[in-house]
Every structure is written in structure tokens, then in C-alpha cells.
C-alpha positions in Angstrom: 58.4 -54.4 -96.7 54.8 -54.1 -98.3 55.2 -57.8 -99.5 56.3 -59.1 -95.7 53.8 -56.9 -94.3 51.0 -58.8 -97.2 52.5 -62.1 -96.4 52.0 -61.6 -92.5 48.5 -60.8 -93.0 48.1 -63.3 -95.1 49.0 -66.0 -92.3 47.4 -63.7 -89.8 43.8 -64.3 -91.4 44.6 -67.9 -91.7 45.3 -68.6 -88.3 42.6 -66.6 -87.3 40.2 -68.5 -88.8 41.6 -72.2 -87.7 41.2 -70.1 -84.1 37.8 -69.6 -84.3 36.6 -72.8 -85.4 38.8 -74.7 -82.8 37.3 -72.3 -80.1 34.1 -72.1 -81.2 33.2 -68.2 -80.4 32.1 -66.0 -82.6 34.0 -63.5 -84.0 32.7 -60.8 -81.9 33.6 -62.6 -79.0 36.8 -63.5 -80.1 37.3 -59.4 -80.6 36.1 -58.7 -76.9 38.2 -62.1 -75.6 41.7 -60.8 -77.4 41.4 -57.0 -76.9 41.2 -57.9 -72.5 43.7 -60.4 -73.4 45.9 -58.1 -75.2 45.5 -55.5 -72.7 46.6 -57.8 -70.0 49.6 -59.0 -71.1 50.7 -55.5 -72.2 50.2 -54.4 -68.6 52.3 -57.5 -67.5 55.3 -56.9 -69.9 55.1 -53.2 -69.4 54.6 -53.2 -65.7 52.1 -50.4 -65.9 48.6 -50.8 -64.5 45.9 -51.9 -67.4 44.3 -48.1 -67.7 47.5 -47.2 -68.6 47.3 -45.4 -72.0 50.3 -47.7 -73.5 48.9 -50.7 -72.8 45.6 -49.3 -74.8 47.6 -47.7 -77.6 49.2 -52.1 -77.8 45.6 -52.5 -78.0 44.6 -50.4 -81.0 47.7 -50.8 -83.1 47.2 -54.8 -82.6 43.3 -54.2 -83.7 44.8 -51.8 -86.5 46.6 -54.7 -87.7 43.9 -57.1 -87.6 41.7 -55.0 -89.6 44.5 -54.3 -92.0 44.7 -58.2 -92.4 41.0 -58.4 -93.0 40.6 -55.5 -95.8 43.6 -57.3 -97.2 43.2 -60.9 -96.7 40.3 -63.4 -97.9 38.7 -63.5 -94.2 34.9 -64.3 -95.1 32.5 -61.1 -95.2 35.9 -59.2 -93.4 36.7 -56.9 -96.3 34.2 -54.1 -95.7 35.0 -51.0 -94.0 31.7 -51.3 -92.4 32.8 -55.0 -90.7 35.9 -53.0 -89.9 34.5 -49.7 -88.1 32.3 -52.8 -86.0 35.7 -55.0 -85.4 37.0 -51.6 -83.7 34.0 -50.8 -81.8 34.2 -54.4 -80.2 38.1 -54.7 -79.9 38.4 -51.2 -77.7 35.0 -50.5 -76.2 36.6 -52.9 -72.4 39.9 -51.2 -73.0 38.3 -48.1 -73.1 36.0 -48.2 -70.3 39.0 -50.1 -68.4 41.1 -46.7 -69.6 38.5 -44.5 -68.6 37.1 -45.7 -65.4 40.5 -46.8 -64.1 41.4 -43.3 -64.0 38.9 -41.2 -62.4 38.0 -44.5 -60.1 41.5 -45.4 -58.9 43.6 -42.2 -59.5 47.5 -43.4 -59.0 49.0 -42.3 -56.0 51.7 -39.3 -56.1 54.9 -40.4 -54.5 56.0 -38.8 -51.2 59.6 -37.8 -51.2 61.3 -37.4 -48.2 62.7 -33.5 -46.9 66.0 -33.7 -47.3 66.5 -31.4 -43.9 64.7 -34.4 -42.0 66.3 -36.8 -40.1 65.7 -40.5 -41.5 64.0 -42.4 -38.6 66.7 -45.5 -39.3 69.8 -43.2 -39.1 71.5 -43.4 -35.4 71.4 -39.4 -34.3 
């Protein structure tokens, strides 16, 4: 398992770096870029709103993973824990103000069920 989990990081890092030379961003970017990116897609194949807390945990473990891959890999000037602690701060600070803000800014709504000693309005009485 530790050598598929190596090798996987190993092509990670790799394709990472053909990605940011064929984009052109910085790597900084490219951490702000993928962490919305992330975040939106998770949202999409979860159906859950993006402040959702499982769409930002997708979010973290992905990062997690990436940073793994760096401390592990040969990315260039990647293996420190001090590029690693930054990686993080860039990757969730948008998911986190998204996660934050979406809450107390759009609260979700609590569903209204029905009495069941009511009448429906589409029943014939």
C-alpha cells in the first residue's frame, strides 16, 4: 500500500509540475485556482451547497495529499514543512471564508412539514 501510495505521489508531483508550466501560474495561484475548483465540483457531485463542511473536508484531505506528495516527491523547493504549512494556508483560506461566511450569511432554510390533522389544499373534501 505504502509503495502505491509513493508511486501515486510520485506521478502526482510530475503532473503537477507539466501543469504549471503549461498554465503558466504560479504555484500559489495554482493552490487558490484548485482549492475553488475542488470545492466546486465536490458540491456538484455531492449535491450539497459549497459551505458545506464535506465539500471542505474533499478540500483538505485533497491538499493533505498534495502536501504528502511534495514532502515525498522531488517537487523543487516543495519538501519543507515550512512550504507546506504556506501550501495549506493558500489551498483553504477561500474554502474557509466560503465555509464560514456561507453559514452565518445564507443560513439553510428548515423544512416545513405539513400537520398531519390538516386538510391538503389538493385533496377533494
Amino acid at each position: 500500500m505504502q509503495d502505491r501510495l509513493q508511486l501515486l505521489a510520485e506521478h502526482w508531483v510530475s503532473y503537477k509540475i507539466w501543469l504549471i508550466e503549461t498554465v503558466g501560474l504560479t504555484n500559489d495561484a495554482m493552490h487558490v485556482h484548485g482549492s475553488l475548483l475542488i470545492l466546486c465540483v465536490s458540491a456538484l457531485v455531492l449535491r450539497r451547497r459549497p459551505d458545506s463542511l464535506w465539500c471542505w473536508l474533499i478540500v483538505f484531505i485533497a491538499e493533505l495529499f498534495n502536501e504528502y506528495a511534495d514532502l515525498r516527491g522531488s517537487a523543487p523547493g516543495e519538501a519543507t514543512m515550512d512550504a507546506a504549512l504556506h501550501d495549506i494556508y493558500n489551498t483553504m483560506f477561500w474554502p474557509t471564508v466560503i465555509l464560514i461566511l456561507g453559514r452565518f450569511l445564507f443560513p439553510r432554510k428548515r423544512a416545513t412539514f405539513a400537520s398531519p390533522t390538516t386538510a391538503s389544499s389538493d385533496l377533494p373534501q
